[in-house]
C-alpha positions as CSV (number, residue, x, y, z in Angstrom):
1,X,-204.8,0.2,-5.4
2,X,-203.1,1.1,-8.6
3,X,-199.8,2.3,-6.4
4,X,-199.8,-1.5,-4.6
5,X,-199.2,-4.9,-4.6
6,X,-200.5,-8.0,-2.9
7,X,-197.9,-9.9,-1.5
8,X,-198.3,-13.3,0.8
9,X,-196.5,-13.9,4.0
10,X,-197.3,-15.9,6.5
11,X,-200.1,-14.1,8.0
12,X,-201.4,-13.3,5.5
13,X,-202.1,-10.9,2.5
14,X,-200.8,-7.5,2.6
15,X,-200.4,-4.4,0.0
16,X,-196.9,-3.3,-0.7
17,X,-196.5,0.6,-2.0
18,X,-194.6,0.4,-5.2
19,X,-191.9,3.2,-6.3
20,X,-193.6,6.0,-8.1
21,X,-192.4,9.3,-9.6
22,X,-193.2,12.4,-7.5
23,X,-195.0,15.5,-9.7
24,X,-191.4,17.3,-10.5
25,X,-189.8,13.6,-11.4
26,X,-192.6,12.9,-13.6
27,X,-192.3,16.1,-15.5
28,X,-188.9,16.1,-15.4
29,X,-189.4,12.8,-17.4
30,X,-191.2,13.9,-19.9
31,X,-189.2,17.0,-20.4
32,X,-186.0,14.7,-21.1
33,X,-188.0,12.0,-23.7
34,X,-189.7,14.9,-25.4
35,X,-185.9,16.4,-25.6
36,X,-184.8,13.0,-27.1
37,X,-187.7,12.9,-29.5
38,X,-186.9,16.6,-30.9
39,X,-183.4,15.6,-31.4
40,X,-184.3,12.0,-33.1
41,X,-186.9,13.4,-35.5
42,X,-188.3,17.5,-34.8
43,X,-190.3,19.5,-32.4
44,X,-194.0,18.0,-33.7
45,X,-193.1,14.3,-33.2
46,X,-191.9,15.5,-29.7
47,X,-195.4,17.0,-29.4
48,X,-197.2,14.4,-30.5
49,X,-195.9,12.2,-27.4
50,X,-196.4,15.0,-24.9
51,X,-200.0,15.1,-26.2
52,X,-200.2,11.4,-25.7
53,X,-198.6,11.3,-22.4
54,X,-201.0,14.0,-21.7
55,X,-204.0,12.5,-22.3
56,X,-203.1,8.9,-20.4
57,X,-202.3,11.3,-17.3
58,X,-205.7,13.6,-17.4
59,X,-207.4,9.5,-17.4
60,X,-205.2,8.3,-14.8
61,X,-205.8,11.8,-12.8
62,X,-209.8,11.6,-12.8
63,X,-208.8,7.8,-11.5
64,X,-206.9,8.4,-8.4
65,X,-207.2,11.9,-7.9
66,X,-205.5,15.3,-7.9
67,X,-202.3,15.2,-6.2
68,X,-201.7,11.3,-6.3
69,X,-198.6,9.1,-7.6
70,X,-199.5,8.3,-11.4
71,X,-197.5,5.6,-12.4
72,X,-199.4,4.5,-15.5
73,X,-198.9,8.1,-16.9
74,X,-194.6,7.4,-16.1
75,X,-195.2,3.9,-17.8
76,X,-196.5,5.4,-20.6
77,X,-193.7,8.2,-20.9
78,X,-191.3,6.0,-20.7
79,X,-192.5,3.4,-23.3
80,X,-193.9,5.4,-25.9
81,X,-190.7,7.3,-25.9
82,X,-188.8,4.1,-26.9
83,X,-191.2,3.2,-29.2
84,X,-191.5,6.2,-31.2
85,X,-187.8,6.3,-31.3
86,X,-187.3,2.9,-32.4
C-alpha cells in the first residue's frame, strides 16, 4: 500500500498506516507554497509548481483512487517548493 509500512514484531509482519494529509490539508498546502513562491519570485513561477503538483496528483489519483490519502502528491508540494525556492 502506498499509505503503509511493513513493520516486524514478534508475530510477525504487519502494515502500519502512515500520517497523510486529508483533501483540505493538502490544498491548504499548496495554497501556502504557491503563496511563498509568488512572494519569492511572481505569480507564473507560483503556477508553474501548482501545475507540477498537479500533474504528480492526477498520477497518483488514477493509482489509488478518487477520494484516497495522496501522500506522494504532499511529498511533492512540499519539496518542489523548497527547491524552486532555493
Amino acid at each position: 500500500s502506498l499509505t503503509g509500512k511493513l513493520r516486524n514484531t514478534a508475530e510477525g509482519a504487519e502494515v502500519v498506516k502512515l500520517p497523510t494529509s486529508s483533501g483540505a490539508l493538502l490544498e491548504k498546502l499548496i495554497a501556502h507554497r504557491a503563496e511563498h513562491l509568488t512572494a519569492y519570485q511572481d505569480a507564473a513561477y507560483a503556477q508553474t509548481f501548482r501545475d507540477a503538483v498537479n500533474r504528480v496528483r492526477a498520477a497518483e489519483s488514477a493509482l489509488v483512487g478518487s477520494g484516497k490519502p495522496l501522500p506522494l502528491t504532499e511529498a511533492a508540494a512540499r519539496n518542489l517548493a523548497k527547491l524552486m525556492a532555493y
